[in-house]
PAFI-785038 format. One line per 10 residues: number of its first residue (from 1); for each residue x, y, z of N, C-alpha, C. Coordinates in steps of 0.2 Angstrom, whole numbers, plus 2048, in hexadecimal, padded with zeros to 3 digits. Layout:
<recs>
NUM = X Y Z X Y Z X Y Z | ... $
</recs>
This chain:
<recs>
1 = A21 A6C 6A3 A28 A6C 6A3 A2B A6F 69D | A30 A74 69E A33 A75 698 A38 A70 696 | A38 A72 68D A3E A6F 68C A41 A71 688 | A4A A73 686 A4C A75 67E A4D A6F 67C | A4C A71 674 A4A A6D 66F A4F A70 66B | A55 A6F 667 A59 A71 663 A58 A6E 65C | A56 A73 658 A52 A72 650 A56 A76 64D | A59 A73 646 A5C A77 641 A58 A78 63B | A54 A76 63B A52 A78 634 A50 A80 632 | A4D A82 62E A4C A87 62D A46 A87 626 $
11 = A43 A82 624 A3D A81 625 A3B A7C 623 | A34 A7A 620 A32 A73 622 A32 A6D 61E | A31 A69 621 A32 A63 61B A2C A60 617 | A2F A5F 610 A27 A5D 60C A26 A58 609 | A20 A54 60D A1C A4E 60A A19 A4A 604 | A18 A4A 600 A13 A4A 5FB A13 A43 5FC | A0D A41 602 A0A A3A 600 A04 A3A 5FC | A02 A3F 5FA 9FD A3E 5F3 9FD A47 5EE | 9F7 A47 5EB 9F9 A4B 5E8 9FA A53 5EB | 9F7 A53 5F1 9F8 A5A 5F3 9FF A59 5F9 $
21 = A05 A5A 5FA A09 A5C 5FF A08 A5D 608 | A0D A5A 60A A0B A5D 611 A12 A5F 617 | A11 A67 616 A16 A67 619 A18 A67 620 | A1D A64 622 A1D A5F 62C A22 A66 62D | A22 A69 632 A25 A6E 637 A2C A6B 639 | A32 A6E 636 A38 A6B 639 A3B A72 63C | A3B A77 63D A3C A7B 644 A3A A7A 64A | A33 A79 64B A2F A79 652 A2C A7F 654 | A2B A82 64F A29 A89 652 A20 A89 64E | A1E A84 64C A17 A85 649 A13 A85 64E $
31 = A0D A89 64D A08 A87 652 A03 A83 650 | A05 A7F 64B A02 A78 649 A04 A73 647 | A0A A73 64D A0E A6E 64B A0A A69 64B | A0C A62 648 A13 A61 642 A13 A64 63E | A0E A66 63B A0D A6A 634 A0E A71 634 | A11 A73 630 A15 A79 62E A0F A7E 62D | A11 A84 630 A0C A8A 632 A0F A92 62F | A15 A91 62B A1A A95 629 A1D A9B 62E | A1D A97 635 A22 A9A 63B A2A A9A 63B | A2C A97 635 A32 A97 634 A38 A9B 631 $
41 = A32 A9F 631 A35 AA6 62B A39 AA9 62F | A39 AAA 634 A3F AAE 639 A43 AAC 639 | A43 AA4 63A A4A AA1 639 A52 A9F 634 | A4E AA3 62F A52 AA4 62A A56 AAC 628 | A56 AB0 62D A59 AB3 62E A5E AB3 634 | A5E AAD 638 A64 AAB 63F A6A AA9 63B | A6F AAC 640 A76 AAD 63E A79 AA5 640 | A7F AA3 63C A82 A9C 63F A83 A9C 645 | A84 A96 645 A87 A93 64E A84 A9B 653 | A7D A9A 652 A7A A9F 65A A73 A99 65A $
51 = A73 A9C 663 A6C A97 665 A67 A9C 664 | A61 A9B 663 A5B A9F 662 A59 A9D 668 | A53 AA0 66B A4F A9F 66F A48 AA2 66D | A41 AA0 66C A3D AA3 66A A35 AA3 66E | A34 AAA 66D A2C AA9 672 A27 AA4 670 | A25 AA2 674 A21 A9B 66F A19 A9E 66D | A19 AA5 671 A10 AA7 66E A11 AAB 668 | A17 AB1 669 A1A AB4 664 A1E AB2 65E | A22 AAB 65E A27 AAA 65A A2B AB0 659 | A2E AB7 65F A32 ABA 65E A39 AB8 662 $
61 = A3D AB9 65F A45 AB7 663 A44 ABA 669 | A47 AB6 66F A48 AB8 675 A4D AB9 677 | A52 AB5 674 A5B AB2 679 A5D AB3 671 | A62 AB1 672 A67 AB3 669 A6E AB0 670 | A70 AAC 66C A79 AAB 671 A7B AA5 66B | A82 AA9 66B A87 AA3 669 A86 A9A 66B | A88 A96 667 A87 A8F 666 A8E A8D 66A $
</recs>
């Protein structure tokens, strides 16, 4: 079953519960998620207020539409 998932981050968030970091996927687009795989570089070139839609083997934009 599909589902959108609407994610604003544009990229991940970081842990440090010891001395090495760990950073958790807050786009959705890792392929290791939870953990961040640096899939989120694209997403920092998306314009405001538009929806992304992304291929999930590619991580290339599919849809692009206004919010």
């Amino acid at each position: 079953m599909a589902r959108i998932v609407k994610l604003d981050a544009t990229g991940p968030i970081k842990v440090e519960p010891s001395a090495n970091p760990i950073f958790v996927c807050a786009c959705g687009l890792s392929k290791k998620f939870p953990f961040c795989d640096g899939s989120h570089k694209p997403t920092r070139e998306e314009e405001a207020n538009c929806v992304y839609r992304y291929d999930a083997a590619t991580g290339a934009v599919i849809e692009k539409s206004q919010a």
